[in-house]
PDB file of N, CA, C and O in Angstrom, chain B, residues numbered from 101:
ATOM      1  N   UNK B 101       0.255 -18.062 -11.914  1.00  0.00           N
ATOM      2  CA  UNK B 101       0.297 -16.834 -11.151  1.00  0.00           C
ATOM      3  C   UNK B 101      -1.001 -16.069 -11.385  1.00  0.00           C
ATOM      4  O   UNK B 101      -1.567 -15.971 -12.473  1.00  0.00           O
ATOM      5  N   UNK B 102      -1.347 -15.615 -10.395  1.00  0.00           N
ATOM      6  CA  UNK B 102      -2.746 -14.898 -10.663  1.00  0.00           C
ATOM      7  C   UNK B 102      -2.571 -13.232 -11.035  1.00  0.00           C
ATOM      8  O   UNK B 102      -1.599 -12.608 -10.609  1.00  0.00           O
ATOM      9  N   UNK B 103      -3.344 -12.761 -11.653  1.00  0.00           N
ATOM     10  CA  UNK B 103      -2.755 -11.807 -12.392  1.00  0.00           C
ATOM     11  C   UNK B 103      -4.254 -10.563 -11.594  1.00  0.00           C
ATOM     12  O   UNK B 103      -5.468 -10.682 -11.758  1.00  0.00           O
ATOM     13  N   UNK B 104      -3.349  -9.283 -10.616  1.00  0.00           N
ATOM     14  CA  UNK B 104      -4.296  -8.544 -10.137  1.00  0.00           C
ATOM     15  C   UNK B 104      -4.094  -7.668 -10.620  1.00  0.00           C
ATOM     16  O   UNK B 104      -2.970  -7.268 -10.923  1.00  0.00           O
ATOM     17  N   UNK B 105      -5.580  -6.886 -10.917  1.00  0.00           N
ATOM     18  CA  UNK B 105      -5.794  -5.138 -11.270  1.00  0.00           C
ATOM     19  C   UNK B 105      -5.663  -4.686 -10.421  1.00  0.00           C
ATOM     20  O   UNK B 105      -5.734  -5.121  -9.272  1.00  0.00           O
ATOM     21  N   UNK B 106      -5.259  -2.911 -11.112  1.00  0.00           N
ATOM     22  CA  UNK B 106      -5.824  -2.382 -10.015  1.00  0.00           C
ATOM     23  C   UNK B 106      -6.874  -1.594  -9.006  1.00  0.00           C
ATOM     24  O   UNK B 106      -6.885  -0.808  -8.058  1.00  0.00           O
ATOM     25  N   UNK B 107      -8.004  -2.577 -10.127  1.00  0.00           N
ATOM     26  CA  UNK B 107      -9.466  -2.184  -9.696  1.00  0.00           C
ATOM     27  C   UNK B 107      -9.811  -3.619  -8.626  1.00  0.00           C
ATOM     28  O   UNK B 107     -10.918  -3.686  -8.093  1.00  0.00           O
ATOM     29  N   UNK B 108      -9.078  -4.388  -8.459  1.00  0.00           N
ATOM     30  CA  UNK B 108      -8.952  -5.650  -7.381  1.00  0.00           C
ATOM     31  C   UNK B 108      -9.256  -5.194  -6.167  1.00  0.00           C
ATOM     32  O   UNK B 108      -8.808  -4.059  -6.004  1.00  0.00           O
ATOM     33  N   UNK B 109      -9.851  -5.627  -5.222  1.00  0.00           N
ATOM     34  CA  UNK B 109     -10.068  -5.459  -3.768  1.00  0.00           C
ATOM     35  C   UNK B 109      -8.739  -5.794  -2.709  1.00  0.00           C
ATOM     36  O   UNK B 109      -8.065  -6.821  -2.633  1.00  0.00           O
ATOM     37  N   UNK B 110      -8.681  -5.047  -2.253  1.00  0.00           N
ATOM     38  CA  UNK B 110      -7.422  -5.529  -1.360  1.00  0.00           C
ATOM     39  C   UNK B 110      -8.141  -6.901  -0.597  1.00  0.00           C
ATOM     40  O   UNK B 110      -9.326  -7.174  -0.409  1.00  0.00           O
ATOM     41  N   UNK B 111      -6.947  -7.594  -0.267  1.00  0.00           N
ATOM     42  CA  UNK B 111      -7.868  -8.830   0.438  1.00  0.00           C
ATOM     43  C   UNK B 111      -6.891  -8.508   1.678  1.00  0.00           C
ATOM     44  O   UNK B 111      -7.365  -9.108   2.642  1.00  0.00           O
ATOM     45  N   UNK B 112      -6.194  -8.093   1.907  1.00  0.00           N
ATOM     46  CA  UNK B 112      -5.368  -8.227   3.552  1.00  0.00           C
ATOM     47  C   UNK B 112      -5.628  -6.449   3.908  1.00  0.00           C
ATOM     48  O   UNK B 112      -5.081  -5.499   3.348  1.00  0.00           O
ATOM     49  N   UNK B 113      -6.375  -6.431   4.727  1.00  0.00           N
ATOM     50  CA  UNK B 113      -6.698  -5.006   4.985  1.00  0.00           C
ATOM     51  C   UNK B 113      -5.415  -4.503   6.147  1.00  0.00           C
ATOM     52  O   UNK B 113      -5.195  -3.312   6.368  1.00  0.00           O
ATOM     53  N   UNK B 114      -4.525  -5.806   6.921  1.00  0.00           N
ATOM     54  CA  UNK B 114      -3.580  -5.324   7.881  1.00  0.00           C
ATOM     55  C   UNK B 114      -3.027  -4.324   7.237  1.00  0.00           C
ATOM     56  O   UNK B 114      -3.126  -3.153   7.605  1.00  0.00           O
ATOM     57  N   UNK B 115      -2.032  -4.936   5.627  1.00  0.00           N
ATOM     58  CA  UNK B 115      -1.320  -4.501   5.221  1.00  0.00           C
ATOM     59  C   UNK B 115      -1.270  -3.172   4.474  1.00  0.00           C
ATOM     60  O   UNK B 115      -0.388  -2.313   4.442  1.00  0.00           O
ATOM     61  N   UNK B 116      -2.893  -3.267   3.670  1.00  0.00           N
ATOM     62  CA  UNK B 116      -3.380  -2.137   3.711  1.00  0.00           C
ATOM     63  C   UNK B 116      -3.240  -0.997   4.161  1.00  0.00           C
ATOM     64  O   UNK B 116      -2.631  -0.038   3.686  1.00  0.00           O
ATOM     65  N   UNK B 117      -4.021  -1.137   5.437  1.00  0.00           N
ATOM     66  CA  UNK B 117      -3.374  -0.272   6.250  1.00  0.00           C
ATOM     67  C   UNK B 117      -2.094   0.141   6.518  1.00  0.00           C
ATOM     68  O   UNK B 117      -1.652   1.247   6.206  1.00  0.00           O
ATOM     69  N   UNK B 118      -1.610  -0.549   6.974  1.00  0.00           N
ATOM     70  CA  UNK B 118      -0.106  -0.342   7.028  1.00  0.00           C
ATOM     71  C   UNK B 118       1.042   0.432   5.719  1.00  0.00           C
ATOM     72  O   UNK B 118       2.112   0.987   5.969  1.00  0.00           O
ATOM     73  N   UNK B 119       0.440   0.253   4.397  1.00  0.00           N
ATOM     74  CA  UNK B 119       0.999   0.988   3.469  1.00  0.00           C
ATOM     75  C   UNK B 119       0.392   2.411   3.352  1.00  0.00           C
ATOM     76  O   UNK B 119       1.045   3.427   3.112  1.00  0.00           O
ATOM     77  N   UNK B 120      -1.116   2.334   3.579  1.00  0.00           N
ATOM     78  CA  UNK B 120      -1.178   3.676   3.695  1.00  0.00           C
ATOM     79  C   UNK B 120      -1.062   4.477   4.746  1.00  0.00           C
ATOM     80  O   UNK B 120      -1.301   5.639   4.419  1.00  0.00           O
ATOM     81  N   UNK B 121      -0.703   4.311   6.261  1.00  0.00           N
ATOM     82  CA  UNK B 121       0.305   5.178   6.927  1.00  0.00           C
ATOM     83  C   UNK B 121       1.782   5.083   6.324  1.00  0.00           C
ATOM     84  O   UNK B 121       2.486   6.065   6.558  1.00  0.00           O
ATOM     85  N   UNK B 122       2.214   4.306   5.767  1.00  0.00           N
ATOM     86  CA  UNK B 122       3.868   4.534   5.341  1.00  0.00           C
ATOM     87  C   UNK B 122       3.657   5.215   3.998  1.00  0.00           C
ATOM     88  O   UNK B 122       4.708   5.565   3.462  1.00  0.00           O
ATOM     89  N   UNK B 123       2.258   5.548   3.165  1.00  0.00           N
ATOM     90  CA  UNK B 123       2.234   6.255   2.243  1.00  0.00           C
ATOM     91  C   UNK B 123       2.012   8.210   3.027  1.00  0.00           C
ATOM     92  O   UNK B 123       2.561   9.104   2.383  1.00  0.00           O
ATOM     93  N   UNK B 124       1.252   8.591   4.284  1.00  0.00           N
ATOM     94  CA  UNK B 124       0.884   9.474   4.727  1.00  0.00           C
ATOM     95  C   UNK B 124       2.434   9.470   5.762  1.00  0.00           C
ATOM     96  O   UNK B 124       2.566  10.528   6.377  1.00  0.00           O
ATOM     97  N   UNK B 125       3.525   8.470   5.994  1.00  0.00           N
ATOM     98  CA  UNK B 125       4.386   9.423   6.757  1.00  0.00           C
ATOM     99  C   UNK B 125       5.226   9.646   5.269  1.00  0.00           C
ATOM    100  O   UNK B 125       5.878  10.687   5.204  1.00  0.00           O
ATOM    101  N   UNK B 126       5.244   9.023   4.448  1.00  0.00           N
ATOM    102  CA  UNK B 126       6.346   9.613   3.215  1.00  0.00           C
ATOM    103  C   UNK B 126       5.776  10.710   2.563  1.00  0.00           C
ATOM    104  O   UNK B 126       6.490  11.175   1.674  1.00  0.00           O
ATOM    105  N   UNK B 127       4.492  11.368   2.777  1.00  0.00           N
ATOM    106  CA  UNK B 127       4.460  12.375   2.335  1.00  0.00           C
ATOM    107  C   UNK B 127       4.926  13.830   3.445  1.00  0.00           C
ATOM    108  O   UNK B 127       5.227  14.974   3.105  1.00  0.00           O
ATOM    109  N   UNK B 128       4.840  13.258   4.750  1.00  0.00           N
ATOM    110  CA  UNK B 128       4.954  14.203   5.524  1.00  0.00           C
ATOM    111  C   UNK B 128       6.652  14.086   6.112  1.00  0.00           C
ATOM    112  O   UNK B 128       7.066  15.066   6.730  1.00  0.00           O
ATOM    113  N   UNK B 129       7.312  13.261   5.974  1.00  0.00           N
ATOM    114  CA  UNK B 129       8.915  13.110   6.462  1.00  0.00           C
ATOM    115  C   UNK B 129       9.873  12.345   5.269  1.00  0.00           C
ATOM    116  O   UNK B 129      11.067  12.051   5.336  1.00  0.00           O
ATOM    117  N   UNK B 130       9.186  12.194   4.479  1.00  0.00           N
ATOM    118  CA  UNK B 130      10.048  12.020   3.228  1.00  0.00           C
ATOM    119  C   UNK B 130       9.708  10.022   2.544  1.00  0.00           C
ATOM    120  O   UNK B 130       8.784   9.243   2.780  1.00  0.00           O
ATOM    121  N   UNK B 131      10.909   9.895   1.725  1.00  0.00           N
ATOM    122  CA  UNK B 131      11.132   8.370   1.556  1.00  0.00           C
ATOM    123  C   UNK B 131      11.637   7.568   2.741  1.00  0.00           C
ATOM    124  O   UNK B 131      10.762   7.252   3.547  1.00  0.00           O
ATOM    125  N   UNK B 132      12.680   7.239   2.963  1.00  0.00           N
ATOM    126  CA  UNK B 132      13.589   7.164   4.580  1.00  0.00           C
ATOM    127  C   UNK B 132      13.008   6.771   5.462  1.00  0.00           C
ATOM    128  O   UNK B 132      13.299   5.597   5.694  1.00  0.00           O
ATOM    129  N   UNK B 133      11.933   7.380   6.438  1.00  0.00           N
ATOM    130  CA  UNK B 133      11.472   6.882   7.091  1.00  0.00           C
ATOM    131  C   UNK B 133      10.242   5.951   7.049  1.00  0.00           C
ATOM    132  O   UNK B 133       9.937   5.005   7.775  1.00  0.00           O
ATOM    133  N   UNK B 134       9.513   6.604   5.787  1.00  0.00           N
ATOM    134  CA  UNK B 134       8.412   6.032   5.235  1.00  0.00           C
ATOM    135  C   UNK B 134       8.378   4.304   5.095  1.00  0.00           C
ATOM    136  O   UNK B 134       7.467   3.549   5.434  1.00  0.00           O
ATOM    137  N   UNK B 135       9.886   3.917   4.385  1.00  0.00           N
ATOM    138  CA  UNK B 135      10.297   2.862   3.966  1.00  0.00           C
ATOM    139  C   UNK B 135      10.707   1.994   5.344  1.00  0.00           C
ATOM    140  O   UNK B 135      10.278   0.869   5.601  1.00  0.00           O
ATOM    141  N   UNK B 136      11.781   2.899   6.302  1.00  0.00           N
ATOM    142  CA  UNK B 136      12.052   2.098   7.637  1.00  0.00           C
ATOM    143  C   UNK B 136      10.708   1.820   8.308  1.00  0.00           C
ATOM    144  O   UNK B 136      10.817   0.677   8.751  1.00  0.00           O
ATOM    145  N   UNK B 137       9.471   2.301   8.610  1.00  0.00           N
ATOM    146  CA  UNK B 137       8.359   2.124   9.016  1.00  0.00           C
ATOM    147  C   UNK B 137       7.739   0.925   8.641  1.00  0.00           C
ATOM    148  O   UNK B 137       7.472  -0.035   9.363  1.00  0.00           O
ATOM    149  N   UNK B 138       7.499   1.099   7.226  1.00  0.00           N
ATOM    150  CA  UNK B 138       6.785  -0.466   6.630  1.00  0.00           C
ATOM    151  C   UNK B 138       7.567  -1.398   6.490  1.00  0.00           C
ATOM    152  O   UNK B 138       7.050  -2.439   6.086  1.00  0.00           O
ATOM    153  N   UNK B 139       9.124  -1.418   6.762  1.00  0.00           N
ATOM    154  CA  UNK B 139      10.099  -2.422   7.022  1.00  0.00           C
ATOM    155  C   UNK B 139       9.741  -3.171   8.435  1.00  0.00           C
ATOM    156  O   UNK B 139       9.760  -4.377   8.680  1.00  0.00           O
ATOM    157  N   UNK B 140       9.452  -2.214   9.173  1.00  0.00           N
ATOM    158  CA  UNK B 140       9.659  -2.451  10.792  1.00  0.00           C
ATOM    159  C   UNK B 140       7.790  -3.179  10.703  1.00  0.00           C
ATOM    160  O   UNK B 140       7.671  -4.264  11.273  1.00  0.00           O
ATOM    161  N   UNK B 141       6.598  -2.649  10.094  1.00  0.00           N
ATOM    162  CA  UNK B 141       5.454  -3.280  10.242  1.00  0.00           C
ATOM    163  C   UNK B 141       5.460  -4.524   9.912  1.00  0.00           C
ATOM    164  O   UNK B 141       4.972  -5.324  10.711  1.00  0.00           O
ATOM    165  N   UNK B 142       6.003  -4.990   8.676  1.00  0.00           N
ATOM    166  CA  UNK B 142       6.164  -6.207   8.013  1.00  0.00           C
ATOM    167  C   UNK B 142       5.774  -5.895   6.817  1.00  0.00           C
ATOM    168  O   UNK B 142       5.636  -7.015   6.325  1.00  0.00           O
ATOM    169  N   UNK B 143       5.502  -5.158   6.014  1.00  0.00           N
ATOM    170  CA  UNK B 143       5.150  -4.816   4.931  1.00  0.00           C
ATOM    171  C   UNK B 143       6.503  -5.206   3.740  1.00  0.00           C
ATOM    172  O   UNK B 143       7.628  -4.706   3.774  1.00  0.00           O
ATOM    173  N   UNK B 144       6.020  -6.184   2.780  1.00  0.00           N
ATOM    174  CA  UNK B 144       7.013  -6.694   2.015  1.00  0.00           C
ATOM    175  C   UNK B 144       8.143  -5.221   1.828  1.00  0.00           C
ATOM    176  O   UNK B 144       7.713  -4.086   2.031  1.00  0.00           O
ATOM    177  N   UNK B 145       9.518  -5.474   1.441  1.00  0.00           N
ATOM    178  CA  UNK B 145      10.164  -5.000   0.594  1.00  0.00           C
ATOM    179  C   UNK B 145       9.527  -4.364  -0.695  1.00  0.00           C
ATOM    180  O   UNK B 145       9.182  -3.201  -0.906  1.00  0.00           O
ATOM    181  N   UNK B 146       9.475  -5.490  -1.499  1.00  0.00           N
ATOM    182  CA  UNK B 146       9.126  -5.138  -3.246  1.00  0.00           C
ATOM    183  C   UNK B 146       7.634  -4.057  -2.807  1.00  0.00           C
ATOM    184  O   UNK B 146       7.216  -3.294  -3.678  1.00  0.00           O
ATOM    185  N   UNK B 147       7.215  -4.083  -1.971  1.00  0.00           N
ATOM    186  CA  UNK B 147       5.427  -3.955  -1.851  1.00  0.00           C
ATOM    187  C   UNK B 147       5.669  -1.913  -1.398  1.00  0.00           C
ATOM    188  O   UNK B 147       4.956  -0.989  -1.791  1.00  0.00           O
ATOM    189  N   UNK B 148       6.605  -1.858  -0.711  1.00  0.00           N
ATOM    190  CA  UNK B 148       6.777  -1.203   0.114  1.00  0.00           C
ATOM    191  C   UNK B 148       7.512  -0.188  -0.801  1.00  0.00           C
ATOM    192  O   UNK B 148       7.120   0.976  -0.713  1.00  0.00           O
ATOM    193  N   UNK B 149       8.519  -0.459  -1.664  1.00  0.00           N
ATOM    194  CA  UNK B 149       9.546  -0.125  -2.844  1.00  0.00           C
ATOM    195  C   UNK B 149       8.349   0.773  -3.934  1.00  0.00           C
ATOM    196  O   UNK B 149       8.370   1.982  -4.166  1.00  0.00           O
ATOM    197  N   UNK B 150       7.509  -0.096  -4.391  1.00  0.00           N
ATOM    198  CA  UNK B 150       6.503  -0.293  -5.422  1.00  0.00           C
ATOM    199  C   UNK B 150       5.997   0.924  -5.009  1.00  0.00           C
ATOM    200  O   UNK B 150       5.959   1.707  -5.958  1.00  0.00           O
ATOM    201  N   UNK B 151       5.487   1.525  -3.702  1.00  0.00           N
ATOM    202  CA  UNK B 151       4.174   2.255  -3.580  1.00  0.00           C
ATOM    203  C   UNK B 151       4.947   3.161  -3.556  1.00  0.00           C
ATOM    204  O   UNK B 151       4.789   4.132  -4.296  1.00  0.00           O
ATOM    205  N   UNK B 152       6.193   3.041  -2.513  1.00  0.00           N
ATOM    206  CA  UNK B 152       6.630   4.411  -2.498  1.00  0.00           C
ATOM    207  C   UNK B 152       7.338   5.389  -3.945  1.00  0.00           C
ATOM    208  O   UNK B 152       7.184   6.572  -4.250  1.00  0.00           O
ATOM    209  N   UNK B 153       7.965   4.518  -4.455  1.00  0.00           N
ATOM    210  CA  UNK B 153       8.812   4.947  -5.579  1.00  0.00           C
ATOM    211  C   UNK B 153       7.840   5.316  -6.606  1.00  0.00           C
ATOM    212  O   UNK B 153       8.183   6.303  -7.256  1.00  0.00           O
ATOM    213  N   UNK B 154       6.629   4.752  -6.954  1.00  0.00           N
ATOM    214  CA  UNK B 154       5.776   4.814  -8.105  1.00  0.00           C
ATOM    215  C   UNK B 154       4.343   5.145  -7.765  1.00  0.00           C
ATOM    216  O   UNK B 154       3.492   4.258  -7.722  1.00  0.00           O
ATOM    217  N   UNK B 155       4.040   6.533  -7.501  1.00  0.00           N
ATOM    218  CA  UNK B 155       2.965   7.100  -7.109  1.00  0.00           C
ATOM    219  C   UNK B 155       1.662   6.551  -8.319  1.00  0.00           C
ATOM    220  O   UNK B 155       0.533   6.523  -7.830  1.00  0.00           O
ATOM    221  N   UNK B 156       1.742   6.247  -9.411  1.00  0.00           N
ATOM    222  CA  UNK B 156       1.234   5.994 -10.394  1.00  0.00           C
ATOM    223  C   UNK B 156       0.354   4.598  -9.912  1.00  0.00           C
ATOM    224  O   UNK B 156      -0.849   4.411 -10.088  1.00  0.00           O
ATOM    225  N   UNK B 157       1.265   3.750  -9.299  1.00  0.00           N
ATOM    226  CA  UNK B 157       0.738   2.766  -8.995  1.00  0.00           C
ATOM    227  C   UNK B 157       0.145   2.791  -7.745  1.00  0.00           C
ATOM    228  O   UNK B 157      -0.593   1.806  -7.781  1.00  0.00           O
ATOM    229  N   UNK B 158       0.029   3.253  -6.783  1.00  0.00           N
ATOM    230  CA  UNK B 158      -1.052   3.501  -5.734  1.00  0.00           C
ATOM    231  C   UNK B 158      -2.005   3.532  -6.241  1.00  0.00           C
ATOM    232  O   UNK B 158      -2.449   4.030  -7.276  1.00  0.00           O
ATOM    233  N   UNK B 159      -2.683   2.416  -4.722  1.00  0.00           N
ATOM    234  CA  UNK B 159      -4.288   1.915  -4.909  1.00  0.00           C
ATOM    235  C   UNK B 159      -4.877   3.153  -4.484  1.00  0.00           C
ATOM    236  O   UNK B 159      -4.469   3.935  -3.626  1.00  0.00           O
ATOM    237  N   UNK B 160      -5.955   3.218  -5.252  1.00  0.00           N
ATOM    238  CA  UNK B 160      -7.157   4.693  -4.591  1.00  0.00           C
ATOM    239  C   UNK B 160      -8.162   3.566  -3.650  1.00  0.00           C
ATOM    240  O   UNK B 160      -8.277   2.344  -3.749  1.00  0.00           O
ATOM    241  N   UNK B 161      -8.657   4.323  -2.940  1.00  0.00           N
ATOM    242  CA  UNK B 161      -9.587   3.849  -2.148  1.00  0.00           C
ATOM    243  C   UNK B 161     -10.536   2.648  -2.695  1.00  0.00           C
ATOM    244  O   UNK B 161     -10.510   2.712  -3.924  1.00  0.00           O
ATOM    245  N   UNK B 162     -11.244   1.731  -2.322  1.00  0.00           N
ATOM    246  CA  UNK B 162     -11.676   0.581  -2.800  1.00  0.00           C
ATOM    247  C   UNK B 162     -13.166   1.416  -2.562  1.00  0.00           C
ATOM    248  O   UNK B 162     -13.743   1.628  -1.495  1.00  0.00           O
ATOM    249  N   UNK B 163     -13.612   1.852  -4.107  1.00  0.00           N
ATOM    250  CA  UNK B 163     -15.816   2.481  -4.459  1.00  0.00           C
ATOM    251  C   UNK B 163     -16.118   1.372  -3.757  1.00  0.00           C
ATOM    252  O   UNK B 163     -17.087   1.921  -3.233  1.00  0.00           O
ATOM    253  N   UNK B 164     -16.137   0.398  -3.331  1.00  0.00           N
ATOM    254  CA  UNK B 164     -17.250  -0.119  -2.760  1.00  0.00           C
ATOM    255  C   UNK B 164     -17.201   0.007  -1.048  1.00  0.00           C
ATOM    256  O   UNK B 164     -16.061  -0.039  -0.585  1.00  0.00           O
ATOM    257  N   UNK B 165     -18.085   0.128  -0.269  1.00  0.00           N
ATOM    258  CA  UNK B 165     -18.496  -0.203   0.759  1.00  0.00           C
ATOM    259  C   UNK B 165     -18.331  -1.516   1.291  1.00  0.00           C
ATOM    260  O   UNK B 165     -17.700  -1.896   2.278  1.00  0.00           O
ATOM    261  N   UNK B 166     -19.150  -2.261   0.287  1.00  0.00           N
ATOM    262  CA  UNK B 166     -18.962  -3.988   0.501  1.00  0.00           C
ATOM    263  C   UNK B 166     -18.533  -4.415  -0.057  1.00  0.00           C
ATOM    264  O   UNK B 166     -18.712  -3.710  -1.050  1.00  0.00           O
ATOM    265  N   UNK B 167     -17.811  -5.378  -0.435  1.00  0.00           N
ATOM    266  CA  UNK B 167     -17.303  -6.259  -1.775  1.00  0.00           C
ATOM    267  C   UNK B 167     -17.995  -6.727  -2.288  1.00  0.00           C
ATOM    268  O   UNK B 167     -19.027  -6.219  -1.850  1.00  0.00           O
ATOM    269  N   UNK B 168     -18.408  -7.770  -3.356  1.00  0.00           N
ATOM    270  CA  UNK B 168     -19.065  -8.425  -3.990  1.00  0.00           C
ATOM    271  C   UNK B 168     -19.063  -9.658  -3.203  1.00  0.00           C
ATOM    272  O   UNK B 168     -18.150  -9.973  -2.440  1.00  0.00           O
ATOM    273  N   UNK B 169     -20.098 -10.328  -3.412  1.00  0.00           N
ATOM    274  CA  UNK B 169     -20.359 -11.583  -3.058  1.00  0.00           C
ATOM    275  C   UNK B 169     -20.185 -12.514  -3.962  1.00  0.00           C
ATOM    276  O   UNK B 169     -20.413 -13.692  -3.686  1.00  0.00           O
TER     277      UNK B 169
END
């Protein structure tokens, strides 16, 4: 199993995305919908559970511009 930080680069930017609008509607309409949203995008369960329930663990923005080569 590969073991990620959370100084790791996101590698799927869909989903990305997609958690952080279901992170910006759970701050503005609660848990509830936040969760039915990234259910309905495709955004895993556990993935979706994880961000919302445990603010601690939210990714901050990725410092780089580019990734590493």
């Amino acid at each position: 199993m590969v073991e990620l930080s959370r100084n790791d680069a996101r590698t799927d930017k869909v989903t990305a995305g997609q958690v952080d609008e279901g992170l910006k509607l759970c701050a503005r309409y609660g848990l509830h919908p936040a969760l039915l949203f990234m259910e309905q995008v495709g955004v895993p369960r556990p993935v979706a559970l994880r961000v919302l329930c445990s603010p601690e663990h939210y990714r901050q923005r990725d410092r780089r511009r580019v990734p590493r080569s």
